[in-house]
N, C-alpha and C positions, 0 to 999 in steps of 0.2 A: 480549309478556310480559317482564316486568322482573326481575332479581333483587333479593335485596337490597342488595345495593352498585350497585343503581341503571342496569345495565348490561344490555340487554337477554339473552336467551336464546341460548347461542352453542354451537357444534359446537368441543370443543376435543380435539385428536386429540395424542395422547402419541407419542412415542419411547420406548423400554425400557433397551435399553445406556448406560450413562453418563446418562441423564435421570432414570430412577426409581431403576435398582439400578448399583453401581460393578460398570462394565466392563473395562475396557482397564488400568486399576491393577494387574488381576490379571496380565495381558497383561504387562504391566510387568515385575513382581516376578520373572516365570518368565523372561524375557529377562538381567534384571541374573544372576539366579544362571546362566543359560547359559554366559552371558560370563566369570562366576568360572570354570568349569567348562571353558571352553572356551580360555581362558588361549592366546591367539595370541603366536605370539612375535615377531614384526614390527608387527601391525598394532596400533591404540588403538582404543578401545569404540566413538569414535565411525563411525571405518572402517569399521569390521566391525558397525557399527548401520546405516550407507548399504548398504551389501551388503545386506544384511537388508531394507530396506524397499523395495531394488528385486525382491526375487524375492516378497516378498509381494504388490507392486502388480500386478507379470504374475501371483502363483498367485491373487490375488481375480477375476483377470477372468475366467477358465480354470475356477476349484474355488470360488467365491466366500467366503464368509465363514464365522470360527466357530475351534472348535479344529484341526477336522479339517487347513483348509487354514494354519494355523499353525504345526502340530507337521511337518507337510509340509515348511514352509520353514526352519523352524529344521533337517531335517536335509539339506535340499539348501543354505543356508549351509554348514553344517558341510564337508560336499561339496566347495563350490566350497575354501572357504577352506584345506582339508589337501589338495586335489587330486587327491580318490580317492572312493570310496565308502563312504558311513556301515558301521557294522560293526553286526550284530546287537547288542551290546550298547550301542553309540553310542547308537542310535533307541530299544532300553528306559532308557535313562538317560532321555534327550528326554522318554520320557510319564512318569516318573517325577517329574522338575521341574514337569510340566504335570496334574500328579494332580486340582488345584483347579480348573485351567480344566474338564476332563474330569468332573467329576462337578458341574459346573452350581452350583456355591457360589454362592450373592445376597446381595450385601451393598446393603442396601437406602440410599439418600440421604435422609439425617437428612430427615424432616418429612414425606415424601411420602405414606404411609397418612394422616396427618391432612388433609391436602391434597388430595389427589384425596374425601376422605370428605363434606367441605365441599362441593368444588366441583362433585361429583357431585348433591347438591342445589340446585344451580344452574344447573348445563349438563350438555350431553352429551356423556359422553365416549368416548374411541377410541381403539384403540391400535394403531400401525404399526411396526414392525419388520424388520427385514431379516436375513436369516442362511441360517444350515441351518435349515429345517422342524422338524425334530425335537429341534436341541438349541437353539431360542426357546423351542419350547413347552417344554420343560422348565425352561427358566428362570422364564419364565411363570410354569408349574404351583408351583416352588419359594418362587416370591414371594408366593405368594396373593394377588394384585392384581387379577388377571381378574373378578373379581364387580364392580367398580368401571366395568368398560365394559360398552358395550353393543354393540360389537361386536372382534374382536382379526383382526388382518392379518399375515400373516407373508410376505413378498415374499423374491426373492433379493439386488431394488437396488431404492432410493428415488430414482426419478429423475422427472421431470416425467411421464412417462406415468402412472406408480405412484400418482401424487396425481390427475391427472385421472382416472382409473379410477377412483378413492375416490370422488370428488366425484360421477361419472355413478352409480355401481352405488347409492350412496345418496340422490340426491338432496340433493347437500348446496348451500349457498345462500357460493360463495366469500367473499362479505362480512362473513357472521356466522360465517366458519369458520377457526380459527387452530392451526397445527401448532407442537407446542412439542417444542425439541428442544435437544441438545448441538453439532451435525455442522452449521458450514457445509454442507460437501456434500451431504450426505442428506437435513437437515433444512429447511433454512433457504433456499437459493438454490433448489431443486427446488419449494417447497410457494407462494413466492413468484411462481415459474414460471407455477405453476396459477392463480394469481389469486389465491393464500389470504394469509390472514395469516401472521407468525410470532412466537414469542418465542423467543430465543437465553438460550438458559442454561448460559455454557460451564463446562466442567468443564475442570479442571487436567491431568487425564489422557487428554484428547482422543487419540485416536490421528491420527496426521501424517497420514495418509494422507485421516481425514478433515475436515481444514484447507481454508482457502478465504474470500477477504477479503471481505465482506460492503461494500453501499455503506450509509456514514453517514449519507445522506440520504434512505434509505428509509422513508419514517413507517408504513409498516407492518411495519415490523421494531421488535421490543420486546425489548429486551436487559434482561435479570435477572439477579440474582448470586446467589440462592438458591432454593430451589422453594419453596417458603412465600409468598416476594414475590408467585405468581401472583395469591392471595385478593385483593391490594388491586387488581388491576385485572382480575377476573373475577369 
């Protein structure tokens, strides 16, 4: 079966954070006001930004992803960098500045209800994600996007098993099947892993951690610079 841009029928499985709705920006925002807040008297933003992304990469492996294990690190930073233990008021500031990560705000990426709305009458789609269980789905539930798949996955990591597991439990066909994402890591070398397709659609606010250099010569890697571009080649 064809659609009408002439392309057969294809299994096209989404990403959520940073692909459909702006993630890590937020992530961002509550970081820069830390940093005002937290006013080191030796070190510069960037120091105390390397500090930072090493206690997050050990607290992802540990407590995996989301606010939880964020607001965790921002106050065991805090910790390392004054040399003592956060004070009850340190940690209510912390969730104070992180009020918006905590109550699931979605800021949706210019185009994406028209686009998945199209595309859904053309293929089928899917939606994988990684985090805490309970604060996806609530992002989810906040975006009203879920009626657009046909089926929604919330994993703790998107790693090559993660998409071979997709692939068996549905019977998906890797040829006609492409994962579209933000995340080198997550999205893109993992889904490639499995045999699938990809299309790389990076966002500016990528978080570092999910960085990771892509080969150029891959023809089944399809780099796009906005989610709208998908319609012309699906």
């Amino acid at each position: 079966m064809r659609t009408p841009t002439g392309h057969p029928r294809q299994v096209l499985i989404f990403d959520a954070d940073d692909t459909l709705w702006e993630n890590n920006v937020l992530f961002e925002r509550v970081i820069e006001d830390w940093l005002d807040w937290l006013d080191h008297p030796t070190l510069d933003r960037t120091e105390i930004r390397a500090i930072l992304n090493d206690i997050e990469a050990a607290n992802a492996i540990t407590h995996g992803y989301g606010s939880k294990m964020f607001l965790r690190s921002l106050g065991e930073a805090l910790e390392r960098l004054h040399a003592r233990p956060a004070t009850a008021a340190e940690l209510r500031h912390i969730e104070q500045l992180a009020v918006a990560l905590v109550e699931n705000r979605v800021e949706l990426v210019p185009g994406v209800v028209e686009t998945l709305t199209t595309l859904g009458a053309r293929h089928d789609l899917m939606l994988l994600t990684k985090g805490d269980t309970e604060e996806q789905q609530r992002k989810i539930d906040a975006s009203a996007l879920a009626h657009h798949f046909s089926s929604v996955h919330i994993v703790p990591e998107k790693g090559v098993d993660a998409y071979l597991n997709l692939t068996r439990t549905h019977g998906l066909v890797p040829e006609t099947t492409w994962m579209i994402g933000n995340s080198p890591k997550s999205d893109i070398l993992p889904a490639r892993g499995a045999g699938l397709g990809a299309v790389f659609i990076p966002n500016a606010h990528t978080w570092v951690l999910e960085q990771s250099e892509l080969d150029p010569n891959d023809s089944r890697v399809l780099t796009l610079t906005a989610f709208p571009q998908l319609l012309e080649h699906f």
